[in-house]
VOGU-3710 file (C-alpha; in Angstrom, 3 decimals, decimal comma):
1> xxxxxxxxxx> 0,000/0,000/0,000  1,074/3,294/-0,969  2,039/5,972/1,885  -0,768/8,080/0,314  -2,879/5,392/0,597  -2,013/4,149/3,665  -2,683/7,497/5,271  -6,489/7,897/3,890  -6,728/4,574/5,346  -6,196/6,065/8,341
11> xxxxxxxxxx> -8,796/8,577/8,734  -11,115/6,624/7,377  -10,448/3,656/10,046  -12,145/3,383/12,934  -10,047/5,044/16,148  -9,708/3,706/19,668  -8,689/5,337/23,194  -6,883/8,715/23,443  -6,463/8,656/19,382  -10,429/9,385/19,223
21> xxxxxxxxxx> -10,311/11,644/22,095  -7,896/14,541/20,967  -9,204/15,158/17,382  -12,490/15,271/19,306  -10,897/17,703/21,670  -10,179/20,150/18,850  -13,480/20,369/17,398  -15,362/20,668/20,700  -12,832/23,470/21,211  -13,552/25,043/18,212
31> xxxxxxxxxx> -17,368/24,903/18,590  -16,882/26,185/22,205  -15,077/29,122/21,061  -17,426/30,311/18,367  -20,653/30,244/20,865  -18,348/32,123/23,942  -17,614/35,007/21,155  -21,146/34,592/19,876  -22,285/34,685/23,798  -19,858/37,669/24,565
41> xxxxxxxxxx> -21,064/40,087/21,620  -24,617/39,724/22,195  -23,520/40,536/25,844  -21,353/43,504/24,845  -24,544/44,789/22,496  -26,985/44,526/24,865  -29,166/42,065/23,299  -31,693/40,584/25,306  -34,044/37,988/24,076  -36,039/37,305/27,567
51> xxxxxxxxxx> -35,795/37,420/30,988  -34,519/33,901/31,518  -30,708/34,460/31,924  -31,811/37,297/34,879  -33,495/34,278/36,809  -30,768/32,132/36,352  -28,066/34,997/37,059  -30,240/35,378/40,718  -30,187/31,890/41,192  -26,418/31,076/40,832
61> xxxxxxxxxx> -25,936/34,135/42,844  -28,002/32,734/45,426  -26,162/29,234/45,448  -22,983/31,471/45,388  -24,096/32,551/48,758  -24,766/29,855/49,899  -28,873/30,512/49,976  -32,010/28,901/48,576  -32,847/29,840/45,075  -35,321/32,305/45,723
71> xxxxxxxxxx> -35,535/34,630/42,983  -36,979/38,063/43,023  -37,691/38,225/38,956  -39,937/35,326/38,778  -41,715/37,033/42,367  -41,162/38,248/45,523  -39,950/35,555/47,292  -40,148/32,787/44,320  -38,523/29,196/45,067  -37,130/28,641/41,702
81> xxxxxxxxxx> -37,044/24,856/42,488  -40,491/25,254/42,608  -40,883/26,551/38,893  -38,791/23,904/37,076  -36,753/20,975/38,774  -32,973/21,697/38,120  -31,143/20,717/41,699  -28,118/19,824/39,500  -27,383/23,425/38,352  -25,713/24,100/41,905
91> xxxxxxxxxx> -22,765/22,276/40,627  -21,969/25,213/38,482  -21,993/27,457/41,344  -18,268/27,666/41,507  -18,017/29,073/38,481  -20,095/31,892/39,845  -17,427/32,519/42,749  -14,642/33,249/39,982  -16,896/35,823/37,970  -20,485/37,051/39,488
101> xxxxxxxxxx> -22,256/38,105/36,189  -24,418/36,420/33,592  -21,691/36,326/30,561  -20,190/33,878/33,234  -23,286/31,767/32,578  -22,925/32,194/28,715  -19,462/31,178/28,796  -20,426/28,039/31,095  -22,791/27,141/28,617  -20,432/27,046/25,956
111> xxxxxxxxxx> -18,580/25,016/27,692  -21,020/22,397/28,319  -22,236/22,748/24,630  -18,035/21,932/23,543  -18,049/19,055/25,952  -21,391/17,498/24,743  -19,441/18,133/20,767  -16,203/16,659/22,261  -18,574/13,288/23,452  -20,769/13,026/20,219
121> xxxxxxxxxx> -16,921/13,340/18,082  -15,544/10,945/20,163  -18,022/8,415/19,761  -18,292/8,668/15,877  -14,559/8,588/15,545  -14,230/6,065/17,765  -16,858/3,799/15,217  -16,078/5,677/11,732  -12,920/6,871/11,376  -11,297/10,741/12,049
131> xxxxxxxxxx> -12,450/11,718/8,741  -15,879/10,849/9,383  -16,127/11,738/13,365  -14,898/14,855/12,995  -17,366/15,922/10,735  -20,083/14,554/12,514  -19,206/16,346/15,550  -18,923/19,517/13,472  -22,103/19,154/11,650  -23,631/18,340/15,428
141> xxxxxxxxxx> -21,947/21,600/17,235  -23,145/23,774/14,318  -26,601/22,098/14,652  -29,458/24,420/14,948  -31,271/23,191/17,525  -27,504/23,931/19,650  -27,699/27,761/17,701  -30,905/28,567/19,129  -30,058/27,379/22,576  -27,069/29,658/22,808
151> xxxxxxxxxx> -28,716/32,332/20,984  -31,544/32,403/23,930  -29,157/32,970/26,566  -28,803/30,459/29,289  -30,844/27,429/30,436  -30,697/24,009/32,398  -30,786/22,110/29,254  -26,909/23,042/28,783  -26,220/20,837/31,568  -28,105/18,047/30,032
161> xxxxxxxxxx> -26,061/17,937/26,879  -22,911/16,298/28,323  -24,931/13,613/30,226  -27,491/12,619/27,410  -24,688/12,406/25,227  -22,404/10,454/27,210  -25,527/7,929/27,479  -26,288/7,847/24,015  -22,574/7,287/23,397  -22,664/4,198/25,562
171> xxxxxxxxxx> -25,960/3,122/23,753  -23,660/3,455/20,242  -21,018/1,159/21,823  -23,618/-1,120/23,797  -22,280/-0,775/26,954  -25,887/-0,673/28,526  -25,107/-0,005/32,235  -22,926/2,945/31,573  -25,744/4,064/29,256  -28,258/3,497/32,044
181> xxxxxxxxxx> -25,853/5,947/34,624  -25,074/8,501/32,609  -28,534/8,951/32,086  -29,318/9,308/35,786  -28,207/13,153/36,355  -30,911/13,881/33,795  -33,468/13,576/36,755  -31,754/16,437/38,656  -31,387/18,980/35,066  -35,004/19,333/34,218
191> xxxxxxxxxx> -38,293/17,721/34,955  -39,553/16,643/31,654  -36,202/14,526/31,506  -37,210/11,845/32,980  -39,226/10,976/30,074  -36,314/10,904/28,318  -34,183/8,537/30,705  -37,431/6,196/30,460  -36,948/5,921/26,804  -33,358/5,120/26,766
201> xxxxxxxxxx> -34,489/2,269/29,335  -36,844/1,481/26,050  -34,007/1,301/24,082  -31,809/-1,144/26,218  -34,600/-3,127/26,482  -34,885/-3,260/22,904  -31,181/-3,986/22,875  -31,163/-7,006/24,532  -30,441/-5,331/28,311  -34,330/-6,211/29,237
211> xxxxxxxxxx> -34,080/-6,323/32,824  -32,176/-3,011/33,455  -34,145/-1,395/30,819  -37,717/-1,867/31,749  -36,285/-1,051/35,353  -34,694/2,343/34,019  -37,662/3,100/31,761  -40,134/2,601/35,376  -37,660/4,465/37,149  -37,667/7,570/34,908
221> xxxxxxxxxx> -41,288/7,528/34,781  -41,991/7,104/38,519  -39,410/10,193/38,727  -41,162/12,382/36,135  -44,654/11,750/38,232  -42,928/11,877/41,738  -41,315/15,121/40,824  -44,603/17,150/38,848  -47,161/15,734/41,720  -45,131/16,090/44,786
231> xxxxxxxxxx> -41,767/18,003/44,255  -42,639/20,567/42,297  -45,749/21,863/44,275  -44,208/20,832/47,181  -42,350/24,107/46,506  -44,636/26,152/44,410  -46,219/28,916/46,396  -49,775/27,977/44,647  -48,955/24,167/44,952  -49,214/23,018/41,500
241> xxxxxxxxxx> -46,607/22,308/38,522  -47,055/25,514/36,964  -46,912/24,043/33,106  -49,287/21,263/33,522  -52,119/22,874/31,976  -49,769/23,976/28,698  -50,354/20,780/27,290  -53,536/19,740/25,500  -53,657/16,571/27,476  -54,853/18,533/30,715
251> xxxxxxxxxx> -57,807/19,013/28,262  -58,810/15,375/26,957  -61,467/14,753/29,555  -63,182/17,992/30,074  -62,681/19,091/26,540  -62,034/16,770/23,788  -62,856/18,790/20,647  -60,573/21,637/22,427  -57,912/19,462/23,017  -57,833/17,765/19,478
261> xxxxxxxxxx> -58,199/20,915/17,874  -55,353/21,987/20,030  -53,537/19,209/18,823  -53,957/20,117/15,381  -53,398/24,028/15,570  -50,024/25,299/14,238  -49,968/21,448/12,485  -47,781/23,506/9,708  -44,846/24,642/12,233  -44,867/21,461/14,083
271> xxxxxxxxxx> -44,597/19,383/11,124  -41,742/21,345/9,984  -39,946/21,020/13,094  -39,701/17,490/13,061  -38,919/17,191/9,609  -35,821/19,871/10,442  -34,701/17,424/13,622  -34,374/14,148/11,302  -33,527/15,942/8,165  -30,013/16,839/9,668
281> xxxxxxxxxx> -29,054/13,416/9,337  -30,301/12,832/6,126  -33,095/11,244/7,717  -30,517/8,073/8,389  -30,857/8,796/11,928  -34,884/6,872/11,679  -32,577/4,113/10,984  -31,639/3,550/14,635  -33,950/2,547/17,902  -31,796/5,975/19,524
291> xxxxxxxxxx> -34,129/7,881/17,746  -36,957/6,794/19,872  -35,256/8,687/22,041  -36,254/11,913/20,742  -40,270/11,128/21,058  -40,894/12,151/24,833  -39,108/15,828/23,984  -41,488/15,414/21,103  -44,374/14,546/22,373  -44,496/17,475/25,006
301> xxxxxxxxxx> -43,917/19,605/22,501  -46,211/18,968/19,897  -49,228/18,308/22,698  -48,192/21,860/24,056  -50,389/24,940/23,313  -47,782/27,188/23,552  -47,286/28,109/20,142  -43,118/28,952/21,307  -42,644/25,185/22,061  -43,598/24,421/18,309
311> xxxxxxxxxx> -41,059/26,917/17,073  -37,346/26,140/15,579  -36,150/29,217/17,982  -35,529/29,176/21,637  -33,691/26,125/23,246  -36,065/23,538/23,212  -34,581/21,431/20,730  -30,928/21,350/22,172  -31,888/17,979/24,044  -33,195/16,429/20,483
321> xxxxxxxxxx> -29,492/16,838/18,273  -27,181/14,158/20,876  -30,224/11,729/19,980  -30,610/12,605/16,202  -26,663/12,035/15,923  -25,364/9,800/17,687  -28,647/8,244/16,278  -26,693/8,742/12,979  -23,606/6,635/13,914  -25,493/3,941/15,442
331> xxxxxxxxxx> -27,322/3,503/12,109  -24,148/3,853/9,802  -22,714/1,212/11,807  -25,338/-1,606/11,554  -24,142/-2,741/8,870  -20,793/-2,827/6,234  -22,579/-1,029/3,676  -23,770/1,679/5,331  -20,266/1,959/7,068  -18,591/2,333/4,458
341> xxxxxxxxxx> -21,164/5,218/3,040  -20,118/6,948/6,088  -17,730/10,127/4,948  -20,483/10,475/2,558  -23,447/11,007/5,115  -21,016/12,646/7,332  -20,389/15,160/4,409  -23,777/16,126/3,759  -24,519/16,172/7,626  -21,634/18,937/7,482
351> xxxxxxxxxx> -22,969/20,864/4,201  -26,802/20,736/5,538  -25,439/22,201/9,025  -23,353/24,962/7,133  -26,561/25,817/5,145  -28,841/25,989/7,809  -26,742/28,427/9,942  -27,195/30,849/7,202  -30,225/31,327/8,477  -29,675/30,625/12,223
361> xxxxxxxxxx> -27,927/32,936/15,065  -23,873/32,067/14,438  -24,160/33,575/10,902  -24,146/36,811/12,797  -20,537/36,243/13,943  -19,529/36,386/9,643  -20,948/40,159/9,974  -18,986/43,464/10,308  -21,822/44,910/11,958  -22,090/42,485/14,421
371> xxxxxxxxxx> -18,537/43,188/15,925  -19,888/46,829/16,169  -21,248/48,023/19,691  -24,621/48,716/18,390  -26,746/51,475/20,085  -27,311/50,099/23,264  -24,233/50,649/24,866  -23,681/53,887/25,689  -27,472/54,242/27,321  -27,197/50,851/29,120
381> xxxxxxxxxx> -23,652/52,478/30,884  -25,428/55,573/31,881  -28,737/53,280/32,842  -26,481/50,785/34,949  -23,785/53,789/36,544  -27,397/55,389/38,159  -28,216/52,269/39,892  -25,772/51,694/43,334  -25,198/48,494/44,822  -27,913/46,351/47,014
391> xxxxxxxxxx> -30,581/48,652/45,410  -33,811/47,117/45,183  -34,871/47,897/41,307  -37,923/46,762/39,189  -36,836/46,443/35,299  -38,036/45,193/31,566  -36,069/42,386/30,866  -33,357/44,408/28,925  -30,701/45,098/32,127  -31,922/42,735/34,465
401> xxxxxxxxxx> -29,122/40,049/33,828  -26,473/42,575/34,508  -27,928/44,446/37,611  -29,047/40,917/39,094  -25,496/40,217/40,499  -25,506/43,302/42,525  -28,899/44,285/42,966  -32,386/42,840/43,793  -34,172/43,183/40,651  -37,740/42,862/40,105
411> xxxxxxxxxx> -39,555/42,566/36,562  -41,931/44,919/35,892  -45,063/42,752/34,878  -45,197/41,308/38,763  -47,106/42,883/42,133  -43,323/43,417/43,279  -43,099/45,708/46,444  -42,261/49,599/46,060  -38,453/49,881/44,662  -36,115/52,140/45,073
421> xxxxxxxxxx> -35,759/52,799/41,564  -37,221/51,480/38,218  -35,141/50,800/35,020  -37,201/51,136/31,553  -35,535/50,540/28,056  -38,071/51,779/25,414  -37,016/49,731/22,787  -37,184/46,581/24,370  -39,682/45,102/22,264  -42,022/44,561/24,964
431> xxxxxxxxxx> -44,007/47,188/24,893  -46,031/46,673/21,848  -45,288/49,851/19,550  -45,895/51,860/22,819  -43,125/52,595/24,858  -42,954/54,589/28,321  -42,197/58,458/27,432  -41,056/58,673/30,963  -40,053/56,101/33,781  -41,452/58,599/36,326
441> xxxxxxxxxx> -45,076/58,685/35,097  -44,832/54,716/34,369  -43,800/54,286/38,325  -46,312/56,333/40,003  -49,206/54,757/37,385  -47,740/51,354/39,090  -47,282/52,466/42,706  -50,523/54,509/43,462  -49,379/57,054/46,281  -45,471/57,193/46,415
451> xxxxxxxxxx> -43,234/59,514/44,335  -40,825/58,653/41,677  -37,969/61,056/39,756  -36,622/60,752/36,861  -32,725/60,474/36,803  -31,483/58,938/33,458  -32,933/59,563/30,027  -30,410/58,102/27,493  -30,586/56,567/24,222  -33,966/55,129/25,182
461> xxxxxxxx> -32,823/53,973/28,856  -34,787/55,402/31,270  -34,354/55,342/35,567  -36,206/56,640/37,816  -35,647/57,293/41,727  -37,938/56,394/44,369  -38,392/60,223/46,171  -41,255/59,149/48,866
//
């Protein structure tokens, strides 16, 4: 054989122990590094797409401190364990101690996100070759399901990716007990998950592991119902699980026509969002049992009347792209032919991923514009100078993530006790095409009886001073 030769042998040969892991390393790196500067300009412009990475920036500053994660956003005295069931997040604390601010969370993300790519390269390299691996790990960190997740600032579900791919990973290789504990921290990351650690018990049942599969599948099912009927209003201040009436099923008995016509509202998004989670994989990924794996993130989604939860945006469908590729190895290794198709598949899995970002959240980073400061800057430093430390402040969304580490911020559509000052941004998008002309006159309409000054009026940012 021919050096030449010899070498595309090489990358095209399947890859074991540390030889898998450091061309995996390099791609999860270079995924990691393109969603911290994506993370970091959108932090640097100001651009705020909700309110979610203020709650989460007041609840690592709570486990900072050693306190329960009561935050102020979601309500005066909200137990954010009672809202959605994410114990595990306390393990990122420490990253809080180094930096107290919500780009720390971004760049934590990011993090998790490269590690997740690092585990899904691994594992293809390990079956397919370099060549192969490392393209499936790219076309899987450029995925757009992992886009939108970053591009919505942080969530729990980051912490997820690492764990549910590790599992899946051990599914690929059919190591079913490591496949069955790696999927265990998924009960402590969100509630919905343990849905999802049922169905990988489906699939090691399927896969020949029947006794420790039915047992995980009745074990993440008994957690999913212990933790919505008891944990979770357990501590909820009303006592319920606060999204069990978004889904259509709450509806079945005392309204079927509702719920089925529910079920079939927005039927043209929905379908289109399942078609964009297999189509990724040129559809090989149906090829595999993993892919069953995707049906309980599915089926909440699709039953949900919340027309977001149908929608390619937002970070909903971070947990689906592990499944759909490692779904994709498992099927290109059933069998020699398929194998050897594998740089093909891998290819287009690469191209379609490339494509798709075109019209997804990291094309930004290929824009001039983007590495601009934008127009928020200059206001939001004026805005955020006015405000002093251990204020007590009720805000839009737009600056609550960066007062939240050193204030106690309230949002503005609560019954949040009188503040000591109130933080507008009028082009927050919130306001539907009707903006506050003055954060004075919006704080006394709010507060009936106390008196309220306006401070700051710049570029659109707007404070006002609590006067009596």
């Amino acid at each position: 054989m021919s050096p030449t030769a010899e070498r595309t042998s090489a990358w095209l040969s399947p890859v074991r122990g540390r030889a898998a892991v450091l061309p995996a390393l390099v791609v999860g790196s270079v995924v990691t590094l393109l969603y911290a500067l994506w993370s970091w300009r959108q932090w640097a412009r100001f651009e705020v797409p909700s309110w979610d990475l203020g709650i989460f920036t007041q609840l690592f500053r709570a486990y900072a401190e050693l306190r329960s994660p009561v935050v102020p956003i979601k309500g005066p005295d909200f137990m954010l364990l009672g809202d959605h069931w994410h114990p595990l997040l306390a393990l990122l604390a420490p990253a809080y101690w180094i930096h107290g601010s919500g780009l720390t969370l971004l760049i934590v993300q990011a993090l998790l996100v490269g590690v997740s790519v690092v585990i899904v390269a691994a594992c293809a390299i390990r079956h397919l070759g370099r060549a192969s691996g490392l393209a499936i790990g790219l076309a899987y960190g450029l995925s757009w399901g992992l886009q939108s997740a970053v591009a919505s600032q942080f969530h729990e579900i980051a912490l997820a990716l690492p764990f549910l791919a590790a599992s899946l990973a051990a599914l690929v290789r059919r190591d079913h007990r490591a496949a069955a504990l790696w999927s265990l921290p998924l009960l402590g990351v969100k509630e919905d998950l343990g849905l999802t650690v049922a169905a990988i018990g489906v699939v090691i049942a399927i896969r020949g592991g029947r006794k420790l599969g039915i047992g995980l599948a009745a074990g993440g099912v008994l957690a999913f119902v212990l933790t919505t009927n008891v944990i979770l209003p357990a501590l909820n201040a009303d006592g319920v699980w606060d999204y069990a009436d978004d889904s259509i099923v709450s509806q079945i008995f005392s309204d079927p026509g509702a719920a089925l016509n529910s079920l079939f509202t927005g039927f043209g998004n929905k379908l289109v969002l399942v078609l964009l989670v297999v189509a990724i994989t040129g559809f090989l990924a149906l090829r595999s049992p993993l892919v069953l794996i995707t049906l309980p993130t599915f089926a909440w989604r699709l039953t949900s009347d919340v027309p977001f939860h149908w929608s390619t945006d937002w970070h909903y469908s971070a947990v689906l792209m592990p499944v759909v590729f490692l779904a994709l190895v498992d099927a290109l290794i059933s069998s020699p032919t398929w194998k050897a198709r594998a740089p093909w598949f891998a290819g287009i899995a690469v191209v379609m991923a490339l494509v798709v970002t075109i019209q997804f959240p990291l094309w930004k980073l290929t824009e001039g514009e983007y590495w601009e400061p934008g127009s928020r800057p200059e206001g939001a430093a004026v805005a955020l100078a006015a405000i002093p430390d251990d204020a007590t402040v009720v805000s839009d969304i737009t600056l609550m993530a960066y007062l939240a580490p050193r204030a106690e911020v309230y949002w503005m559509g609560n019954d949040n006790p009188v503040p000591e000052y109130v933080v507008l941004y009028q082009g927050s998008g919130i306001y539907s095409g009707n903006p506050p002309t003055s954060a004075e006159a919006w704080a006394e309409e709010r507060f009936p009886g106390e008196d309220f000054t306006q401070i700051v009026d710049a570029d659109g940012f707007l404070v006002a001073e609590h006067t009596g």
